[in-house]
N, C-alpha and C positions, 0 to 999 in steps of 0.2 A: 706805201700809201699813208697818208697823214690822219692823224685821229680825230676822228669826225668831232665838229664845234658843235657851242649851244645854238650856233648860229645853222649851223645845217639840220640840227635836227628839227630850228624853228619851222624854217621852208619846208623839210621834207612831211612835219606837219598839217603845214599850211596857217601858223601863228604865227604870236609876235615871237620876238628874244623876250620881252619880258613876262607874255604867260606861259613860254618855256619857263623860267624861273620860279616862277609861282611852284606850276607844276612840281619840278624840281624840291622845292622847299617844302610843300608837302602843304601850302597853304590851304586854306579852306573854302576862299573865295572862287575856285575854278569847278568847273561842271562836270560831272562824271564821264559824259560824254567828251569835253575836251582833252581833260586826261587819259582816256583811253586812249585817241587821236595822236596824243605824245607819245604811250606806251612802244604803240603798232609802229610808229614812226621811229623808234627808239630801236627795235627789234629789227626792223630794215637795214636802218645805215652801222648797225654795229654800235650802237652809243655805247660807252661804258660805264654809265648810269644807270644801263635800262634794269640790274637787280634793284637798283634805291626806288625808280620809279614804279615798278613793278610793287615794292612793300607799300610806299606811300599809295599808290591810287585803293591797293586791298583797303589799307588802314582808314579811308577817307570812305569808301563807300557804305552809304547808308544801310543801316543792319533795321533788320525788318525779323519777326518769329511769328511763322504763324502757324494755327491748331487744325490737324487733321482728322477727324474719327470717320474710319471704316470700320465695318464690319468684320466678322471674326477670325481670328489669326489664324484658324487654320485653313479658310476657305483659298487655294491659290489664286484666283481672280484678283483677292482684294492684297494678298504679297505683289503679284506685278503691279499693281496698281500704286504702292505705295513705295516698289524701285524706280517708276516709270517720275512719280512725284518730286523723291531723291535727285536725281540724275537730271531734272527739272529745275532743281535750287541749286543743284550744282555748276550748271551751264550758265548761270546768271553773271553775266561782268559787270553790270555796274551797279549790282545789292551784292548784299552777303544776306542770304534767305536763310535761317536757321527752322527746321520742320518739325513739330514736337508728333508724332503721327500716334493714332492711341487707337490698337483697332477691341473693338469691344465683345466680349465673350457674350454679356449679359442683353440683349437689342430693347429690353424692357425701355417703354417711350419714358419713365422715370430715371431710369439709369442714364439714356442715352440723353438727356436733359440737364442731369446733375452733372457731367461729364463734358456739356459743350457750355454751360456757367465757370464751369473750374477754367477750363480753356481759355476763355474768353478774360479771366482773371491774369493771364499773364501772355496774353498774346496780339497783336496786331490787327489779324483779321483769321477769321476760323469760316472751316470747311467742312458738311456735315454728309454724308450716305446713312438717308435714315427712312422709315417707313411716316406717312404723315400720320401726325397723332395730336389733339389739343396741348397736351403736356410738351411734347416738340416745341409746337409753335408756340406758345406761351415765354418759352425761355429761346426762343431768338428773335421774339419780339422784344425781352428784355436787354440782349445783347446788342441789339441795332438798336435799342433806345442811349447805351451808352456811347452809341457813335465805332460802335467797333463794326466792321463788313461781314454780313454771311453768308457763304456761298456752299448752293447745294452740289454736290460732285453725284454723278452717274444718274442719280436720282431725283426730278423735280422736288421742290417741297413748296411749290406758291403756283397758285395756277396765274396769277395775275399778273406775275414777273416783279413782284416784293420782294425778292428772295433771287439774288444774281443765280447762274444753274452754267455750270457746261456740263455737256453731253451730247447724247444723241436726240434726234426728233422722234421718238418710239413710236409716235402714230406711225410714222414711215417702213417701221423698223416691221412693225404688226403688218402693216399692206405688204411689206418685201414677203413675209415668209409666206402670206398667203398666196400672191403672186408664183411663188415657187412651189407649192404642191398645187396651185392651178394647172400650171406647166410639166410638171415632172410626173406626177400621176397619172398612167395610163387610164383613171375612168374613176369621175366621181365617188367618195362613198364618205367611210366617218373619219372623220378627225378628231383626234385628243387635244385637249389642251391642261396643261401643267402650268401652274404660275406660285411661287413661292410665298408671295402675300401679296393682297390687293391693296393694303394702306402702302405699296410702292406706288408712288404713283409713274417709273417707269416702265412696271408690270401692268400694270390698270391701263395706259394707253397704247399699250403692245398688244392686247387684248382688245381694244374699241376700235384699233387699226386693219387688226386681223380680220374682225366681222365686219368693219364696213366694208373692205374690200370683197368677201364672198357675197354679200348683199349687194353691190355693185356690179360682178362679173361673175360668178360659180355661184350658183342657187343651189344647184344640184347635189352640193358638197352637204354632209349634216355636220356640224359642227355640235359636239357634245359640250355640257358647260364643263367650266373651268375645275381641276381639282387643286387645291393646295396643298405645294409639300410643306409650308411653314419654312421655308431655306434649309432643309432635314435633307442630309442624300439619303437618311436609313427611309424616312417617310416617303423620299421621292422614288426609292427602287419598290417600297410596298404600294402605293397607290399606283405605279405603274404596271406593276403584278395584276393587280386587280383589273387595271383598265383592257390588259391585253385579255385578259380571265373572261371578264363580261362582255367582251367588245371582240371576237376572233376573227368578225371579219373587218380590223382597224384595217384603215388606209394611210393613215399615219399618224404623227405627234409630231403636236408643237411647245417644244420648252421654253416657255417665255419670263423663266427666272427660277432660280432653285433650285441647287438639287441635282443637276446634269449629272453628276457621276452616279448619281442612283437610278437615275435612267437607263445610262447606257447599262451598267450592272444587271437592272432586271431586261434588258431586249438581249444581252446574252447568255443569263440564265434561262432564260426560256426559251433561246436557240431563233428569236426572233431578229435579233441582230441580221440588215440588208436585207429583211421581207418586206419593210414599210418604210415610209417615206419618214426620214425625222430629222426636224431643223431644230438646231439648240444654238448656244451662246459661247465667243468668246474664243478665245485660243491657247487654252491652258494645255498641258502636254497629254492630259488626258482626251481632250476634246481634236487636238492634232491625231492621236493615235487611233481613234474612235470615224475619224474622215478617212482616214489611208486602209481600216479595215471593214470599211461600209458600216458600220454602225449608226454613223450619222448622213447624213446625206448633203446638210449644208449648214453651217456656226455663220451668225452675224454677230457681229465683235466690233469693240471700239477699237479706235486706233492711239494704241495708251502713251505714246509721246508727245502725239501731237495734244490729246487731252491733258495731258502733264503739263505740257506747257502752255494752254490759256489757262490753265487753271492757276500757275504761276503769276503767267504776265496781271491777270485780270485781279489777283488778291493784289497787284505791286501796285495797278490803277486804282483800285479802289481806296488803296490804304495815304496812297500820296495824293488824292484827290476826295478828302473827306470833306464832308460838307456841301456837294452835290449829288443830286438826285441821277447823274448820268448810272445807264443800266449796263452792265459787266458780263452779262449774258452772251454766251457763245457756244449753238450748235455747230456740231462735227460733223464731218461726215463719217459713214460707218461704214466698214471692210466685210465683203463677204469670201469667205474659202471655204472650198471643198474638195474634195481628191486629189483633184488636178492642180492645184494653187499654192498646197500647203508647203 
């Protein structure tokens, strides 16, 4: 067989011969997308160029860095979260997404402030998982005054939609779990609620979704107010201690942020583990292992690639389309698992 021309790999592109050449020479004038289009076509007929085209389209695509702050390094939530991000800018063909990801020990709204300013000092567009606070908002109103994009990740931070967001809808997230001890509870009684901090504001509407729904459909449930573990597992297996302490005839617990392993910790120190109904968060291997031994009953969870990746695409629109007001906002849908699923 004869060695495939520029001519054939024009056609099997579907260009000319001469934006094959372009291509080719590594010019600057040709679209990311049509050099890819050369690439693929390069890789089909066997071209023996496709290593040069292959260096040249890397070396031609637009480099973009942009800042991530999650929370604390050793929560695993926020590690899948920030593989899920990785593997996110890696999959990108036509940027080179470099991630500077910075997850914070310290959640003080001054630290966490000072930390998305530095950011913002040497990045593109920055991404923030943070509790609302004045000092927050204050310094990413400074940062969108520079013209640089900021997107809240997991967590709203602008009830207005000022503030791009992917995530989940947590009103929904709140109606689901109430939905499920509606249904799975043999017979009305109390309910626990755990929320790690209310300035989340995906906490705060996990909790207004939960009670509109029993105020809608189960009256008969009591819903106890909310306790905070402060995102503490040592706080969240002690206040869970207590609740099961003063509350013996719980019906169950809903963890609507914080803390899960100190949950399930204290329902199996006290042997309470599969006597009550408990819906928590996420798919961490703790929370996998906690479903398959009845500890938990039911995790609602994002789904962290597909979130990876508008969170990607949506920093790559915003940062290539600055200077409009178009909104980058994009809810997910959420995954539910339990024994059966996992």
């Amino acid at each position: 067989m004869k060695r495939p021309t520029i001519r054939d790999l024009a056609e099997m592109a579907g260009v000319s011969v001469a934006t094959t050449n372009r291509v080719l020479s590594g010019a600057e004038t040709v679209s990311a997308k049509t050099r890819e289009k050369v690439r693929e076509a390069a890789e089909k007929i066997g071209f023996y160029g496709l290593g040069a085209i292959a260096a040249r389209n890397a070396a031609a695509r637009p480099k973009y860095r942009f800042g991530i702050i999650l929370l604390q390094p050793h929560r695993p939530f926020y590690k899948l979260v920030a593989r899920a991000l990785l593997d996110a800018a890696d999959a990108q063909e036509m940027f080179d997404i470099e991630l500077k990801i910075e997850h914070l020990e310290d959640l003080s709204p001054q630290n966490t402030a000072d930390r998305a300013l530095a950011l913002a000092n040497e990045c593109d567009a920055v991404c923030i998982t943070s509790a609302v606070h004045p000092i927050v908002t204050k310094a990413i109103e400074e940062i969108q005054a520079r013209g640089i994009p900021v997107f809240a990740l997991i967590s709203q931070l602008s009830a207005t939609g000022q503030i791009h967001y992917i995530g989940l809808d947590h009103w929904k997230v709140g109606r689901t779990a109430a939905w499920a001890f509606d249904h799975i509870c043999k017979a009305p009684g109390k309910i626990g609620l755990l929320m790690g901090n209310p300035r989340y504001r995906n906490q705060e509407m996990n909790e207004t979704g939960f009670r509109s729904y029993f105020r809608e459909h189960a009256r008969d449930f009591v819903l106890l107010e909310p306790v905070s573990t402060f995102e503490s597992s040592a706080v969240a297996q002690e206040m869970t201690e207590r609740l099961l302490s003063d509350h013996p005839d719980l019906a169950g617990i809903y963890v609507a942020g914080g803390g899960i392993s100190g949950v399930l910790a204290a329902l199996r120190t006290t042997g309470r583990a599969g006597s009550l109904i408990t819906v928590g968060y996420e798919l961490m291997d703790n929370v996998r292992s906690a479903l398959l031994d009845g500890a938990l009953t039911l995790s609602i969870s994002h789904p962290l690639p597909i979130v990876a990746r508008e969170t990607i695409s949506g920093m790559i629109a915003a940062t290539t389309s600055k200077g409009t007001n178009e909104s980058h906002t994009k809810i997910v849908p959420f995954d539910l698992y339990t024994r059966e699923n996992v």
